[in-house]
C-alpha positions in Angstrom: 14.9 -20.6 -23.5 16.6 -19.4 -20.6 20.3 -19.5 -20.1 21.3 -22.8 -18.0 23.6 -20.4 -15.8 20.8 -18.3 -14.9 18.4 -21.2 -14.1 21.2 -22.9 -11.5 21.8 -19.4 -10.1 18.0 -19.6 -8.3 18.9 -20.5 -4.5 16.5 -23.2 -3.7 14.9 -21.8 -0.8 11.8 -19.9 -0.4 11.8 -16.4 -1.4 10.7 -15.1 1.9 11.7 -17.2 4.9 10.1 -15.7 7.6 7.6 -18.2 10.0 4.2 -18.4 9.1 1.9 -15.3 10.7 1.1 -15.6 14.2 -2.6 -16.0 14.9 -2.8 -12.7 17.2 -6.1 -11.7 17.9 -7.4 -8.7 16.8 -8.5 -5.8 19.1 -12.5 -6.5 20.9 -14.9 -6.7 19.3 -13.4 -7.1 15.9 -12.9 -11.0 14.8 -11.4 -9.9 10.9 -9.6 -6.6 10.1 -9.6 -4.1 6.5 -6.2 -2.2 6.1 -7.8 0.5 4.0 -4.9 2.1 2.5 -4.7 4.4 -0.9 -1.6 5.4 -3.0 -1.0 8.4 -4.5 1.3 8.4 -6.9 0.1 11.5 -9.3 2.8 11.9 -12.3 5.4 9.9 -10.6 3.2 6.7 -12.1 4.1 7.7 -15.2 7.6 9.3 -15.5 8.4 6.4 -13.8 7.9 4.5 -16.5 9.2 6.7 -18.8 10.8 10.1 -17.5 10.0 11.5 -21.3 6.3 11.5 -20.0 6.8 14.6 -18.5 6.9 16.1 -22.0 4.0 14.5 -22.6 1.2 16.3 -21.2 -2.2 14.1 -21.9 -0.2 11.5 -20.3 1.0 13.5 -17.5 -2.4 14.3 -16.9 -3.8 11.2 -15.8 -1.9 12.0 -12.5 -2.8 14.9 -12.6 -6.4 13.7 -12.0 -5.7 12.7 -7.9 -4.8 16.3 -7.2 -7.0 18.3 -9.0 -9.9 15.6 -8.4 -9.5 12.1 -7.1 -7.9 13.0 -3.8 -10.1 15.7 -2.9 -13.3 13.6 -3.3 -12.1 10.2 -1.8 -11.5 12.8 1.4 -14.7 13.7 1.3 -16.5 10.1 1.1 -13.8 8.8 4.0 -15.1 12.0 5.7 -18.7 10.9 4.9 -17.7 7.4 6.0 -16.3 8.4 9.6 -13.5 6.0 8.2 -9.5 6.7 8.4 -6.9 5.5 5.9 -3.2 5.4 5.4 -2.3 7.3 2.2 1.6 5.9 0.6 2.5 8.9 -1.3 5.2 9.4 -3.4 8.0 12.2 -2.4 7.6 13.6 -5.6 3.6 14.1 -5.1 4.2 16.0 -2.2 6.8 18.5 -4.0 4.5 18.8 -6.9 1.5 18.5 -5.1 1.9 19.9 -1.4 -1.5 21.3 -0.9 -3.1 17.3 -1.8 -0.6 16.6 0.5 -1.5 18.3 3.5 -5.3 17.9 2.8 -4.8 14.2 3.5 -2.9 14.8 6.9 -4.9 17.9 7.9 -8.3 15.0 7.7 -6.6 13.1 10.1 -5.1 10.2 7.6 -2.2 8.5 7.9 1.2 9.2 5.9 2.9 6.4 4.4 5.9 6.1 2.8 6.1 5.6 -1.3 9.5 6.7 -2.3 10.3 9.7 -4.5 10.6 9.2 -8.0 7.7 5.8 -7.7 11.0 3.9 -9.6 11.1 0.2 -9.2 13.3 -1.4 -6.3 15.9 -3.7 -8.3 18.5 -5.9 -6.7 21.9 -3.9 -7.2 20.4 -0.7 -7.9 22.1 2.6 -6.0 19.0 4.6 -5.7 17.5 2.5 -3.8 18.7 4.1 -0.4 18.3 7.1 -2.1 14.8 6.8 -3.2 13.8 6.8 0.5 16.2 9.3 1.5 14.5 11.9 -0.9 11.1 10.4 0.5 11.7 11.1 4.0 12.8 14.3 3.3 9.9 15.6 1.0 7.6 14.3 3.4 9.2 15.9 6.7 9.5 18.9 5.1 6.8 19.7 3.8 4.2 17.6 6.2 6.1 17.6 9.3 5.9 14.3 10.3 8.5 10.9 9.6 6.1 7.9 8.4 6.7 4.3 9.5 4.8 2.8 6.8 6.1 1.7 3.4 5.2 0.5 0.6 6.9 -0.4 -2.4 6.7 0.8 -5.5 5.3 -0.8 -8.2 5.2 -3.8 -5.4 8.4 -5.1 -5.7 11.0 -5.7 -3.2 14.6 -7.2 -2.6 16.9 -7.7 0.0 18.8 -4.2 0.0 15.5 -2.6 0.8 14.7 -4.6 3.0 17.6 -4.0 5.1 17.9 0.1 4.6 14.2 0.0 5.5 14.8 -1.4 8.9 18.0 0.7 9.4 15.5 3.9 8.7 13.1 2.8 11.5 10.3 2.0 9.4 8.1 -0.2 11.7 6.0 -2.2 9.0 5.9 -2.2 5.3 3.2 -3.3 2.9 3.6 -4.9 -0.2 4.0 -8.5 -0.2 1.1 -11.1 -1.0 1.8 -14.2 0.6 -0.4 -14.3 3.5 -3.7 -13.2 5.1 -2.8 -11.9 8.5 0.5 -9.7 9.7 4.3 -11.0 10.4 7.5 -9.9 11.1 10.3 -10.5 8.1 13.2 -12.4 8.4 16.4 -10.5 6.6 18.9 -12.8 4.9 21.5 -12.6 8.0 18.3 -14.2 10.1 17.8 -10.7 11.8 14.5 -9.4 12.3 12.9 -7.0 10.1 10.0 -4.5 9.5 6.2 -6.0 10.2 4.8 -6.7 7.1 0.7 -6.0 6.7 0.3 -8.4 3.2 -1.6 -6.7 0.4 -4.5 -8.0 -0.9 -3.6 -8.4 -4.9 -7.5 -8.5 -5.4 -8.2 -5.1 -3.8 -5.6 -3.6 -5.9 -7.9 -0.9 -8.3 -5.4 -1.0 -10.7 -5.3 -5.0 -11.8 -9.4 -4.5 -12.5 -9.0 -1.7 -15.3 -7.5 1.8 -15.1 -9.7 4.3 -17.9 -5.6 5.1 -19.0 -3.6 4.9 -22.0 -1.1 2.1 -22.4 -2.7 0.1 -20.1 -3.6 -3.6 -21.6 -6.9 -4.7 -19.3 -9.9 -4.9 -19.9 -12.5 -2.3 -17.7 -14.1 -4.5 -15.8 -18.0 -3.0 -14.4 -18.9 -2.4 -11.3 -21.0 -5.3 -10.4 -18.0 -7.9 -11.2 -16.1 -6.1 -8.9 -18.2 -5.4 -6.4 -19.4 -8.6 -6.1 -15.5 -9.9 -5.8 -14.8 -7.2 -3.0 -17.9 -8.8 -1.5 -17.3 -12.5 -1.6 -13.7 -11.9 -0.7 -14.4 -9.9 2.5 -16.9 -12.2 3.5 -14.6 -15.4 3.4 -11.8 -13.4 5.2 -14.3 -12.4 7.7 -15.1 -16.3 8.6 -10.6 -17.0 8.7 -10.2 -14.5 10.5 -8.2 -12.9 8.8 -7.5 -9.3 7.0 -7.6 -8.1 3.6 -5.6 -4.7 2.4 -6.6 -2.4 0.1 -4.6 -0.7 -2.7 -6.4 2.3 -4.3 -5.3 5.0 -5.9 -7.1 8.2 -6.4 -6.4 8.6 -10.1 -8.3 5.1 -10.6 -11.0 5.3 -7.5 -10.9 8.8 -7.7 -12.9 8.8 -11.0 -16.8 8.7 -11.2 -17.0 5.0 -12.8 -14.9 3.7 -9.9 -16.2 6.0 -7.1 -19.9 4.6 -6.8 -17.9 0.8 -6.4 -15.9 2.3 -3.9 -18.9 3.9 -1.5 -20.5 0.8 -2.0 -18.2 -1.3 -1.2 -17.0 0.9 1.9 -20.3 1.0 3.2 -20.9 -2.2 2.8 -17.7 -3.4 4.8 -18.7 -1.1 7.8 -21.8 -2.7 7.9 -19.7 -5.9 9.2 -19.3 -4.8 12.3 -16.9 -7.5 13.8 -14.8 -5.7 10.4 -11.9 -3.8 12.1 -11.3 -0.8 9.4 -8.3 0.8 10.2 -4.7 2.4 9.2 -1.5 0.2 9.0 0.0 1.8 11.9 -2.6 0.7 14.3 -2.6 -2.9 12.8 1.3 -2.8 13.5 0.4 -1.3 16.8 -1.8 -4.2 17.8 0.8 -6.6 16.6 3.7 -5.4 18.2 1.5 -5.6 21.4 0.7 -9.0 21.2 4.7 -10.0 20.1 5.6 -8.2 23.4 3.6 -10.0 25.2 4.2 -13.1 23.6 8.3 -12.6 24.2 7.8 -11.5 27.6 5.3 -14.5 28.7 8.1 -17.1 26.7 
């Protein structure tokens, strides 16, 4: 049973208090829109859950996979595709892996921010500012550029990265899934906050079966997931509304989940009133309509 103490401590108020998504229209001719983003978290996904992974070297190695494979070919097919992505990566990925790295900007993708070590974001904890410190760092020095996109890892958010996000001018962040269209947060002193481009928990690779040690689902084939994808984009398409992809390359990146994803891909570009696009031009087209909003009010 939990502690009585613990259960009155809950402040009853919603968790996220920001106003429902404003029904901005999407750029003509486009009447839905596909944030197709990727994560690459290579080893970090693992010594994050265990920093004695790195001893362990099978383990190690299914992070290994997006470098050495996963990466490289979901490059090509988004080549293939005439299709660009944001990639969140991890500032540790980039250390370990720079060349990955740079392949991903030098095809024209964007770079998102993933932290360093891929550790998860708890209330109270002290690295959390320096989590995207390190990230910023690895990713300007190495890549040359300063991302305005974040993502959490693992998910998970709290207040005190929400606020040292907005104090290191990230423009929108992507993790939450409470919503179908973009909004801007509202930080616990009512202040405005980062735009946030909702994930879609559906499209996350992961939650349908990861060929990995340690991990408790069951591998679900192709056609189950396919047909999800499908159905899903499909209903999204007649809201008007978005979905958001989270794939990683060490799960997508492998044959069993590559001939989903080219199908899948292929078959979203044949919507054509499908906007597929990076986060920073779905922030882009929401900041536009909020300035114009604000400046017709």
């Amino acid at each position: 049973m939990l502690e009585s103490k613990a259960l009155a401590s809950i402040p009853v108020v919603p968790a996220n208090t920001a106003p429902p998504a404003p029904d901005y229209p999407w750029p003509t001719p486009y009447k839905a829109a596909m944030f197709l983003s990727f994560d690459i978290d290579a080893e970090s996904a693992w010594t994050s859950k265990d920093p004695a992974h790195a001893a362990r070297l099978v383990t190690m190695s299914f992070g290994g996979y997006e470098a050495r494979v996963g990466t490289p070919k979901l490059l090509e097919l988004l080549a293939e595709l005439d299709l660009k992505a944001t990639f969140f990566i991890t500032g540790w990925s980039v250390d370990a892996h720079p060349a990955m790295a740079e392949a991903v900007l030098k095809a024209g993708h964007e770079i998102g921010h993933h932290g360093y070590h891929h550790l998860l974001p708890d209330p109270g904890d002290p690295f959390i500012v320096e989590e995207i410190e390190r990230g910023f760092e690895a990713i300007q020095r190495r890549l040359g550029v300063r991302p305005i996109g974040y993502r959490a890892p693992f998910g998970e958010f709290c207040e005190e990265l929400r606020v040292a996000l907005v104090r290191q001018g990230i423009v929108y962040t992507s993790s939450f899934r409470d919503d179908v269209r973009p909004y801007r947060h509202r930080l616990a002193d009512g202040k405005p906050g980062t735009i946030e481009i909702p994930v879609t928990a559906s499209y996350d690779d992961w939650m349908h079966g990861l060929s990995a040690r340690f991990s408790p689902r069951s591998i679900f084939p192709k056609e189950h997931v396919l047909s999800m994808w499908k159905d899903e984009l499909d209903e999204v398409r007649d809201w008007g509304a978005m979905v958001t992809t989270v794939l990683h390359p060490q799960v997508s990146g492998r044959p069993m989940r590559f001939r989903l994803l080219r199908e899948f891909l292929a078959y979203a570009k044949s919507c054509q009133d499908v906007w597929i696009t990076t986060g920073a031009e779905i922030a882009a087209n929401y900041q536009r309509h909020e300035a114009a909003e604000t400046k017709g009010a």
